[in-house]
VOPAGU-2260 file (C-alpha; in pm, 1 decimal, decimal comma):
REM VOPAGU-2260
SITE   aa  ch    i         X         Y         Z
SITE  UNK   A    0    7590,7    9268,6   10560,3
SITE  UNK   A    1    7970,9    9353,5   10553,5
SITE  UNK   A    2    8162,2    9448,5   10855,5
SITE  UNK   A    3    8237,7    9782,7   10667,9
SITE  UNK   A    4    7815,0    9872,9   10698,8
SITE  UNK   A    5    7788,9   10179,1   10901,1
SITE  UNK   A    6    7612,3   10129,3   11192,8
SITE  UNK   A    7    7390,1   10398,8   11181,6
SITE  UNK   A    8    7221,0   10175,9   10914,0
SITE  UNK   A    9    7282,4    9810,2   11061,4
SITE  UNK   A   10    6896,9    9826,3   11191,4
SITE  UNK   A   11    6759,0    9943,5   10866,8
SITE  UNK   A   12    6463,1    9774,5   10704,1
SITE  UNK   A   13    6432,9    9852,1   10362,3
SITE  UNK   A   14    6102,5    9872,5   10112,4
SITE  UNK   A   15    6054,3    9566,7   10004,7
SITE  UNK   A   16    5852,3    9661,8    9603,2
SITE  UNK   A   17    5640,3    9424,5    9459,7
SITE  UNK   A   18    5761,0    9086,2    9291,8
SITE  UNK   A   19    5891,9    9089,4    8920,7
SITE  UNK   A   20    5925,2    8713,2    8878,7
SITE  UNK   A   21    6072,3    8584,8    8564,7
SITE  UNK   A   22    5994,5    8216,4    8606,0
SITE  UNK   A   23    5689,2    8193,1    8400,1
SITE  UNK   A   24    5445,4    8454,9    8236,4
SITE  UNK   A   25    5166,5    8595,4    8497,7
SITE  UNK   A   26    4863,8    8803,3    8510,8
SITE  UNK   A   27    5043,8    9089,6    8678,4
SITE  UNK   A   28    4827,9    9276,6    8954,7
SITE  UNK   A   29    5074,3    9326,8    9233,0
SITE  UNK   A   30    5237,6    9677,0    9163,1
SITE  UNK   A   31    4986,3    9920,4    9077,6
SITE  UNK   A   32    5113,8    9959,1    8650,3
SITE  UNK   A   33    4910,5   10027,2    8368,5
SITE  UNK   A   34    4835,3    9725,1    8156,2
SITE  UNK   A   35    4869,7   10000,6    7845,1
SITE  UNK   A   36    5199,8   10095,1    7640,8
SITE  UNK   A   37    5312,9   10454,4    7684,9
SITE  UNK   A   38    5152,3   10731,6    7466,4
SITE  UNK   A   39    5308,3   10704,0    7098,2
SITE  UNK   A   40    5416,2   11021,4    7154,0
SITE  UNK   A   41    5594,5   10973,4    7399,8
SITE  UNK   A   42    5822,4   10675,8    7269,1
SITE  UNK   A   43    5861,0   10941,3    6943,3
SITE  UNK   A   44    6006,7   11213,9    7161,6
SITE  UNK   A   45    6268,9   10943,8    7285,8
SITE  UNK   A   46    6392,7   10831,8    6987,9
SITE  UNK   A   47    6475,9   11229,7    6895,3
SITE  UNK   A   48    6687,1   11182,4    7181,6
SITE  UNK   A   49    6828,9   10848,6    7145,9
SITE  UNK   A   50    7123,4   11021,5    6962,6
SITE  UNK   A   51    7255,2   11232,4    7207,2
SITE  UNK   A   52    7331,2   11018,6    7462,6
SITE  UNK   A   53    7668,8   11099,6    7497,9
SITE  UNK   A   54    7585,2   11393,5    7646,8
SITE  UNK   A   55    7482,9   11504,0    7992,5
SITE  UNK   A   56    7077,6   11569,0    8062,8
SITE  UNK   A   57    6998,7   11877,9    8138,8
SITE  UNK   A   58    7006,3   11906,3    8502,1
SITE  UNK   A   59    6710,0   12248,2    8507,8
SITE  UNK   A   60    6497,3   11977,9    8370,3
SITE  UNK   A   61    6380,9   12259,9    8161,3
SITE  UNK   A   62    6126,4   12166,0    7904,7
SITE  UNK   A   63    6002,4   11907,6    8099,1
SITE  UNK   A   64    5921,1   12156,7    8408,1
SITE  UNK   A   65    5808,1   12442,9    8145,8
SITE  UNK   A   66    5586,4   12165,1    7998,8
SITE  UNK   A   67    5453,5   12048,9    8366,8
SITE  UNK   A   68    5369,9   12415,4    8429,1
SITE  UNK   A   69    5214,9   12506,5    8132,0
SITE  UNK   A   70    4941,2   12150,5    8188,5
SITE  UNK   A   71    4864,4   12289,5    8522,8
SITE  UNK   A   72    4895,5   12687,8    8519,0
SITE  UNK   A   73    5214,9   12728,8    8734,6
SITE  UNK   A   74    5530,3   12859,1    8711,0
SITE  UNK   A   75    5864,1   12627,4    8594,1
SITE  UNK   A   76    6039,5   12802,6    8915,9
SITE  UNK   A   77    5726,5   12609,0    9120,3
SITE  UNK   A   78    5792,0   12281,1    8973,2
SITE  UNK   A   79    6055,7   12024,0    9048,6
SITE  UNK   A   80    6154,2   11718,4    8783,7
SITE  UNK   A   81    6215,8   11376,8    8985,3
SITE  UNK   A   82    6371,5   11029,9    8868,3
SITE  UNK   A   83    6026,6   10910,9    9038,5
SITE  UNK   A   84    5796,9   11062,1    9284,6
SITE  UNK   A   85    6030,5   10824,0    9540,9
SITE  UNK   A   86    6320,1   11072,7    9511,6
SITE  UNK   A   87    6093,1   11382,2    9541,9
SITE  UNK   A   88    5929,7   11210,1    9871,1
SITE  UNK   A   89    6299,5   11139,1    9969,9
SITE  UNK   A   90    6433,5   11485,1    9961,3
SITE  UNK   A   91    6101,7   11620,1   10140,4
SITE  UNK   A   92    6217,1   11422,6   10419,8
SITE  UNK   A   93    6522,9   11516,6   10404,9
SITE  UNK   A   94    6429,9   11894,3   10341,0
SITE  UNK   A   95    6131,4   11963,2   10568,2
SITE  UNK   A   96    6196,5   11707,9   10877,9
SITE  UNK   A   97    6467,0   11601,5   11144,9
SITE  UNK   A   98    6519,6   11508,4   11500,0
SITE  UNK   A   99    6267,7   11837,9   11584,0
SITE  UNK   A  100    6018,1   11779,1   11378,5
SITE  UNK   A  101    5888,5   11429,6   11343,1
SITE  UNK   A  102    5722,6   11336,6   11056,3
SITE  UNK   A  103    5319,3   11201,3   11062,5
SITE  UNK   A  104    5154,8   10938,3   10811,0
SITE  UNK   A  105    4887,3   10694,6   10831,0
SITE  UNK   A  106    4964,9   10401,1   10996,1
SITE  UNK   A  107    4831,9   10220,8   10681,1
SITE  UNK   A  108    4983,5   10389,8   10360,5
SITE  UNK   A  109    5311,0   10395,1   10075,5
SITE  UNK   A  110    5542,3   10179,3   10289,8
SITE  UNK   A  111    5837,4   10405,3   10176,8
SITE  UNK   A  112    5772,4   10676,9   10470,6
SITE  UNK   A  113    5917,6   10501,1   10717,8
SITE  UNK   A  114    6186,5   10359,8   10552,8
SITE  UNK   A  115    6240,4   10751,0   10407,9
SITE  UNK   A  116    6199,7   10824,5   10787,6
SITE  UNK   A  117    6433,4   10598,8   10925,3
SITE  UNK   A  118    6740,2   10591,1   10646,6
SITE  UNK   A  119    6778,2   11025,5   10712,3
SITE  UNK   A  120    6749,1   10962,9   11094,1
SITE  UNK   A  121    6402,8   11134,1   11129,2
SITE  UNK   A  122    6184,2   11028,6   11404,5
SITE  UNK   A  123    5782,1   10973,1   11279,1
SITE  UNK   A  124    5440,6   10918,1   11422,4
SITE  UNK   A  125    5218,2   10617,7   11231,1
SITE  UNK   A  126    4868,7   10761,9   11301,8
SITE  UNK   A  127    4579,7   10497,4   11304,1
SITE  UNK   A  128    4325,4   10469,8   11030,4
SITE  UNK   A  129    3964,6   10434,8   11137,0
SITE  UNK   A  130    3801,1   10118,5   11136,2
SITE  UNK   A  131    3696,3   10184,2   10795,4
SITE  UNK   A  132    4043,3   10260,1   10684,2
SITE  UNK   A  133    4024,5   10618,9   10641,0
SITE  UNK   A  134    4222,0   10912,3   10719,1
SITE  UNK   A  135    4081,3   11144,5   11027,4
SITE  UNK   A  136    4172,2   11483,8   10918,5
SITE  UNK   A  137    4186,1   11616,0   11261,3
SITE  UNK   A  138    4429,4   11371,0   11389,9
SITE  UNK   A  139    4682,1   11552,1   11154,7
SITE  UNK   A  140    4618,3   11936,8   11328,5
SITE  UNK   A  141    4903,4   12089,5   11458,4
SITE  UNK   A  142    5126,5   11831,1   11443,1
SITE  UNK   A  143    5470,5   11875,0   11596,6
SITE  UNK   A  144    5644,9   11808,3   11177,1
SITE  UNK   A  145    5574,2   11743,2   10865,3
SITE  UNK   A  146    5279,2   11575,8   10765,3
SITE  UNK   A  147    5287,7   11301,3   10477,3
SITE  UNK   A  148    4943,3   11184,1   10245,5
SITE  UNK   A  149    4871,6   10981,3   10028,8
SITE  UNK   A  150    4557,6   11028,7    9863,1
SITE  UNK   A  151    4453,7   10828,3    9734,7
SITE  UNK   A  152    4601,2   10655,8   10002,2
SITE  UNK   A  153    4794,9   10353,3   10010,0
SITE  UNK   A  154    4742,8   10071,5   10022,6
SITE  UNK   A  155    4330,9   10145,8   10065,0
SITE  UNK   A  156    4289,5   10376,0    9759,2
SITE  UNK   A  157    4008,8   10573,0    9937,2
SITE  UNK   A  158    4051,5   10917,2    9890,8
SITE  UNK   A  159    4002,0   11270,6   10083,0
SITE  UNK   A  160    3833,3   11549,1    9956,4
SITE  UNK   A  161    3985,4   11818,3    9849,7
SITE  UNK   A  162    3886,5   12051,4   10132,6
SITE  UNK   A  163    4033,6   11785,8   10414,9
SITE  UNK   A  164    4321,3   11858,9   10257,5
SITE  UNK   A  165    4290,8   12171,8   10285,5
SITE  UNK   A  166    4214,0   12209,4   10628,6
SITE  UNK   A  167    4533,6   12010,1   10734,2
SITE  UNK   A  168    4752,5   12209,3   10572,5
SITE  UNK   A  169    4567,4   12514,8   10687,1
SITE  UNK   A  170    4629,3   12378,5   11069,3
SITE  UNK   A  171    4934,3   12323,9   10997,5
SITE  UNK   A  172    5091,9   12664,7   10963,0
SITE  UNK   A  173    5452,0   12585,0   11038,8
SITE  UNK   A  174    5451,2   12267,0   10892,6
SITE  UNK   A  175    5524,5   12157,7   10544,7
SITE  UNK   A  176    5227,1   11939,0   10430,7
SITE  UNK   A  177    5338,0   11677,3   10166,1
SITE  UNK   A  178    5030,9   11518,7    9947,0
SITE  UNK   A  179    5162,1   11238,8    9718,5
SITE  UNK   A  180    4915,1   11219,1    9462,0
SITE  UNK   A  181    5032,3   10903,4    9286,1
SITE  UNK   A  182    4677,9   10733,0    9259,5
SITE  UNK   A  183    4458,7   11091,8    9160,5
SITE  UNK   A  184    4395,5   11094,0    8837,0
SITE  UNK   A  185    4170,9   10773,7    8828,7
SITE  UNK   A  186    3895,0   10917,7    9025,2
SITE  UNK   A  187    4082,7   11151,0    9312,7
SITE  UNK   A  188    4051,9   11543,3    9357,3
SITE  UNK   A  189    4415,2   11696,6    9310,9
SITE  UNK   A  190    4505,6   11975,9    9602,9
SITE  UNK   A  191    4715,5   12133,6    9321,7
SITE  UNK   A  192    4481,7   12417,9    9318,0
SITE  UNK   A  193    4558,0   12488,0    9734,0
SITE  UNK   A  194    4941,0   12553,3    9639,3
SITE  UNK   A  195    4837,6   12902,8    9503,9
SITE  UNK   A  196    4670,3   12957,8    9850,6
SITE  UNK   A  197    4916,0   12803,7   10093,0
SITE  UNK   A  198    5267,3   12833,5   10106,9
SITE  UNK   A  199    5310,1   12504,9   10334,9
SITE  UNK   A  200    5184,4   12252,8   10019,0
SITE  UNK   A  201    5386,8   12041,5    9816,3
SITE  UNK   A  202    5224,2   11815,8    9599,2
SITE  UNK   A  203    5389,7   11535,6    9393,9
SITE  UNK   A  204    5269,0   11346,9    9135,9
SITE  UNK   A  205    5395,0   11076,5    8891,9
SITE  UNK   A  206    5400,0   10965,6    8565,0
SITE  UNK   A  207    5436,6   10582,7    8680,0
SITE  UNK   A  208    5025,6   10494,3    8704,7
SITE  UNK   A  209    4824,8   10664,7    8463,6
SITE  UNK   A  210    5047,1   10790,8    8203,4
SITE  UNK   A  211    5199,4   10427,0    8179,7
SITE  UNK   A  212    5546,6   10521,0    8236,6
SITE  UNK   A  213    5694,3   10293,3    8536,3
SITE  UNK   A  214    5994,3   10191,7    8345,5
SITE  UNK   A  215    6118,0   10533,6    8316,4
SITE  UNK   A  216    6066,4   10664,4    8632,4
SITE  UNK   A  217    5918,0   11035,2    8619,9
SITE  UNK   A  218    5774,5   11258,9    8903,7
SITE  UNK   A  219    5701,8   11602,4    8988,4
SITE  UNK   A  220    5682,2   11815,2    9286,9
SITE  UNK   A  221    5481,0   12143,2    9276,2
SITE  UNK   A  222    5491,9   12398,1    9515,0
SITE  UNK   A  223    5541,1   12734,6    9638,0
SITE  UNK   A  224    5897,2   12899,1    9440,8
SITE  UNK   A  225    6072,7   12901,1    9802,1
SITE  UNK   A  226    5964,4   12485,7    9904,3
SITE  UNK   A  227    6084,2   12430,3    9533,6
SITE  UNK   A  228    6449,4   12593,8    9619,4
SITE  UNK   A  229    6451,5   12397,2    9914,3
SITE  UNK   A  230    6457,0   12029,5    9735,0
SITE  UNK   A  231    6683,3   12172,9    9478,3
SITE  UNK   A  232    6954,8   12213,0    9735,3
SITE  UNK   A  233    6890,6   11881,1    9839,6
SITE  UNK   A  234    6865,2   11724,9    9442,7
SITE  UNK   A  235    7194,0   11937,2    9372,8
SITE  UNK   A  236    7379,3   11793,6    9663,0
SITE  UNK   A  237    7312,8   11454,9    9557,0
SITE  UNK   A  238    7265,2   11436,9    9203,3
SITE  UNK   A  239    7244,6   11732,5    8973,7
SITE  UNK   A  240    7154,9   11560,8    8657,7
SITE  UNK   A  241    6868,9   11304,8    8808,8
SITE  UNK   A  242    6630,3   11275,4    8498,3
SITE  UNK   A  243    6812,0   11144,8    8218,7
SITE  UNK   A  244    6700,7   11279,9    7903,1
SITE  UNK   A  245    6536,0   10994,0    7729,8
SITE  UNK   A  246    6294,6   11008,9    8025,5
SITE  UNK   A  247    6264,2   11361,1    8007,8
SITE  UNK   A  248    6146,7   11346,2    7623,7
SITE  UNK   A  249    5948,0   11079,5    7691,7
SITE  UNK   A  250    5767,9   11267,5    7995,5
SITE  UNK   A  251    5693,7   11587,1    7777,6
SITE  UNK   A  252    5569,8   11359,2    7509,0
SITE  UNK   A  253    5323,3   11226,2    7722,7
SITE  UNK   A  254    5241,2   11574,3    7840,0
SITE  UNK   A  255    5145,0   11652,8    7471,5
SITE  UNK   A  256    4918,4   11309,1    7479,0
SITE  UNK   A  257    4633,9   11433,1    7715,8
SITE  UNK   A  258    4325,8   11227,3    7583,3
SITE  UNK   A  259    4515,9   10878,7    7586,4
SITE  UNK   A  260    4587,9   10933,2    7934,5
SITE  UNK   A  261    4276,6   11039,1    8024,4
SITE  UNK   A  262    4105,1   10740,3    7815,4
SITE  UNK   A  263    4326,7   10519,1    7991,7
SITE  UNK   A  264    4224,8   10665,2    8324,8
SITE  UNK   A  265    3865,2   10609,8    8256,1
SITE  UNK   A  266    3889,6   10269,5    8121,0
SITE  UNK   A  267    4056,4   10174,1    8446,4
SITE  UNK   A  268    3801,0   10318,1    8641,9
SITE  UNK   A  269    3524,0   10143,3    8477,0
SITE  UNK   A  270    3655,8    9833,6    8541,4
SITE  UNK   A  271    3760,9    9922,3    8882,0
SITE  UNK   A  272    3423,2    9966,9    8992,8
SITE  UNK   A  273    3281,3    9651,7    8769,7
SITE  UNK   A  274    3559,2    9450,7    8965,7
SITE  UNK   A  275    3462,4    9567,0    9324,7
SITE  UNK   A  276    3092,8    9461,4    9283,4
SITE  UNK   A  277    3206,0    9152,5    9137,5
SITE  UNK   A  278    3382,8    9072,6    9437,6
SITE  UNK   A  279    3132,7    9205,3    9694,6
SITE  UNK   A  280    2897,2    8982,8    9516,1
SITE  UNK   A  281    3149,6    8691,6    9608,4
SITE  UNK   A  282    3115,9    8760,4    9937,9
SITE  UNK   A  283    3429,1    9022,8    9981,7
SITE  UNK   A  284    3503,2    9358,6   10139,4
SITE  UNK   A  285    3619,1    9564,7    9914,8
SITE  UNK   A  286    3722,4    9972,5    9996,2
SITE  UNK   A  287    3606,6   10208,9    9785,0
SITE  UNK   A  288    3866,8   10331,2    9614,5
SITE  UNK   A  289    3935,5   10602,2    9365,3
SITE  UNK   A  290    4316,4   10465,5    9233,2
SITE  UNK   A  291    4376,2   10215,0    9025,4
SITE  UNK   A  292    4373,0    9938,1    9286,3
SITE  UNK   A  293    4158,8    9782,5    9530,5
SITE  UNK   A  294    4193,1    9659,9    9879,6
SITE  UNK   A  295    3983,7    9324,2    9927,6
SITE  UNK   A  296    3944,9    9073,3   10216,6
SITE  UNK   A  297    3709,8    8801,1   10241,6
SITE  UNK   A  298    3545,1    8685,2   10583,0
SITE  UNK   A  299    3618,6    8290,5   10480,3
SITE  UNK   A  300    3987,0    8305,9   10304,9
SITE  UNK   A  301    4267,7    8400,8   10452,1
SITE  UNK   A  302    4477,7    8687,1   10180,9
SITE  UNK   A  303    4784,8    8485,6   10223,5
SITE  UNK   A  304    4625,6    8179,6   10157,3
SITE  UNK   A  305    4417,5    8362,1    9861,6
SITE  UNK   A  306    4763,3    8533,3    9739,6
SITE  UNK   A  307    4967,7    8203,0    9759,3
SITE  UNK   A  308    4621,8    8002,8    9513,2
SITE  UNK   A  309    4608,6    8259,0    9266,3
SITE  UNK   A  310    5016,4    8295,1    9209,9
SITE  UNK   A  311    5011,6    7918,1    9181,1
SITE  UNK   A  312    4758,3    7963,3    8909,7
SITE  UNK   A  313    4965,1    8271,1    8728,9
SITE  UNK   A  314    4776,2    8537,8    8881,6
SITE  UNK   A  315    4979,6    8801,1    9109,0
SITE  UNK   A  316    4824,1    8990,5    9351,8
SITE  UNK   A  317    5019,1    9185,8    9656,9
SITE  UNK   A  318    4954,9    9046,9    9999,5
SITE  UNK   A  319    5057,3    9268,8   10315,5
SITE  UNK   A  320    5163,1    9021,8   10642,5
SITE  UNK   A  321    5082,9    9276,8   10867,9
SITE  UNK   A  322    4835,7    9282,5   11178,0
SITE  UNK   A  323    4603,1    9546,6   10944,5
SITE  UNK   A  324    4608,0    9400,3   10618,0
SITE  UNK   A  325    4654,1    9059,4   10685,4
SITE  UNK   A  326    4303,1    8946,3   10535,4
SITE  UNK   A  327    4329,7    9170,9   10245,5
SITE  UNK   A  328    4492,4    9190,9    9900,9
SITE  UNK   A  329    4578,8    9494,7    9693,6
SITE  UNK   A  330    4486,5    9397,2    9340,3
SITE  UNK   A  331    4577,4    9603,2    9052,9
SITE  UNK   A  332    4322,8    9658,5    8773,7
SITE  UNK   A  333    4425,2    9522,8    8461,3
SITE  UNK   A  334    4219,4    9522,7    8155,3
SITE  UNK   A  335    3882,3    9367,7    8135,1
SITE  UNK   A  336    4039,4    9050,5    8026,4
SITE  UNK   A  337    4239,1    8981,0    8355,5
SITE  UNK   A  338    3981,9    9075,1    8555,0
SITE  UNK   A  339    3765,3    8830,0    8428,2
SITE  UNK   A  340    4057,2    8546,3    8461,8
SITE  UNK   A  341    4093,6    8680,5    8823,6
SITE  UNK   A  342    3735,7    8666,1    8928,8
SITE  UNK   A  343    3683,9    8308,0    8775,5
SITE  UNK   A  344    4015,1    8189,6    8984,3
SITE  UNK   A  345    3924,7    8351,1    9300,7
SITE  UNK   A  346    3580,3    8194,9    9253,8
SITE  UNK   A  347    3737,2    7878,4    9216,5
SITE  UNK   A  348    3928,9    7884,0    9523,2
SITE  UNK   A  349    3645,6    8026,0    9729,5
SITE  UNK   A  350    3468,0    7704,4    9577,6
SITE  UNK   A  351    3740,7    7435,6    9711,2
SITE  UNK   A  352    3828,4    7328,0    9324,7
């Protein structure tokens, strides 16, 4: 670093994403994308756009939210347009925590909260997941700040039913309660349907997984009108016009694209749960997950050793060095195809060849 860095961030760790090598072509499982194109109707509302670049995007977000709201019976003034769920995580922090009120997460999960934690300042509790790598509910009750979810959860994929969710944010009464639903649509129960009932939910979604759209980087926030004004302060202060507008077309196209999504969703799904027996059949541990990942470890392979085989043989999984995860790997379901190439290489290695 320079010796201009400000020293409140000299100490900073920052998220480290998953590699996007360009040295040679790979089967990609490391980052949690969709091996399918965005919705045709999607890329056809960007090229309307394409045109009038040289103006500003509109910084209400206005179709887009009025589209958001319409697919899931809200109003636009309860929905929030993000340049990626990331920003609309960010600006919770920023928004609903401080020096007061700590923010609680899983000590296993998105390994953006503590890095969202630490760059505003905001001190945070890492709560242990069981033994079987889920979330306690009860361990979240009256907690002295925010509370942060991902459920799915990261990096296991299991998921929490929609009344655990519930029930935190319902012991939570002066807490904000942020669910980052990143992972629900491929097999996940949404707590969208809580925000009517409690004004302490914000739920934020993405259109990076299952509508295919990564690249463009598109989230939302729901929640009650007041929560909503709150990270518009925070958006305004920063950036006004954060969606750009070929994202924005592209994001109510998809919107208007239900079934391919939803087809996607379920293909992805299917050969989720093909993959996991596969691998318990080879001898692995595999959590049952509900996103469109797993988390594997095997009692005889080491995950950096089986990450380090299968990226020499094209294959990219993402390995975690951490005390945890150590003897696991998050692998990304691709299509039927890669799965197949992945499950004869990891058989391979397993088999010393």
């Amino acid at each position: 670093m320079s010796r201009f860095f400000s020293q409140k961030y000299d100490t900073l760790t920052p998220y480290v994403p998953g590699e996007q090598p360009r040295d040679r072509r790979y089967i990609k499982l490391n980052t949690n994308e969709s091996p399918f194109p965005p919705s045709k109707k999607a890329l056809e509302k960007a090229e309307e756009v394409l045109g009038r670049l040289n103006l500003y995007s509109d910084p209400d977000c206005k179709y887009f939210r009025e589209a958001i709201a319409e697919t899931y019976g809200f109003d636009p003034e309860e929905v929030l347009a993000v340049n990626g769920s990331d920003e609309a995580l960010n600006f919770a922090f920023m928004a609903f925590a401080d020096e007061g009120r700590p923010a609680s997460f899983p000590d296993v999960t998105y390994g953006f909260y503590p890095v969202f934690a630490r760059l505003n300042g905001i001190p945070y509790r890492e709560i242990p997941l069981n033994d079987a790598f889920e979330i306690t509910p009860s361990d979240y009750f009256n907690a002295p700040g925010p509370v942060v979810i991902a459920n799915p959860n990261a990096q296991t994929g299991i998921a929490l039913p929609m009344e655990a969710i519930g029930e935190i944010v319902k012991q939570n009464p002066g807490n904000v309660v942020i669910v980052d639903e990143a992972y629900v649509d491929f097999g996940g129960e949404s707590a969208l349907p809580l925000v009517k009932k409690y004004e302490n939910l914000l739920v934020i979604q993405t259109f990076s997984k299952s509508r295919s759209l990564a690249g463009a980087r598109l989230g939302f926030a729901i929640g009650n009108k007041a929560l909503i004004q709150d990270l518009n302060t925070i958006r305004c202060s920063i950036n006004p016009y954060n969606v750009n507008s070929v994202t924005l077309a592209m994001g109510i196209g998809a919107l208007s694209d239900p079934e391919y999504m939803k087809k996607n969703a379920a293909y992805i799904a299917e050969i989720r749960e093909l993959t996991k027996q596969a691998l318990k059949d080879l001898g692995f541990t595999v959590t049952e997950s509900k996103s469109n990942f797993i988390l594997a470890g095997h009692p005889e392979a080491d995950g950096g050793f089986l990450y380090r085989e299968l990226k020499n043989r094209g294959i990219l999984i993402r390995h975690f060095d951490t005390e945890r995860l150590s003897q696991y790997n998050r692998i990304t379901i691709g299509t039927r195809e890669q799965m197949q190439v992945l499950l004869e290489q990891i058989k391979s290695i397993l088999q010393g060849k």
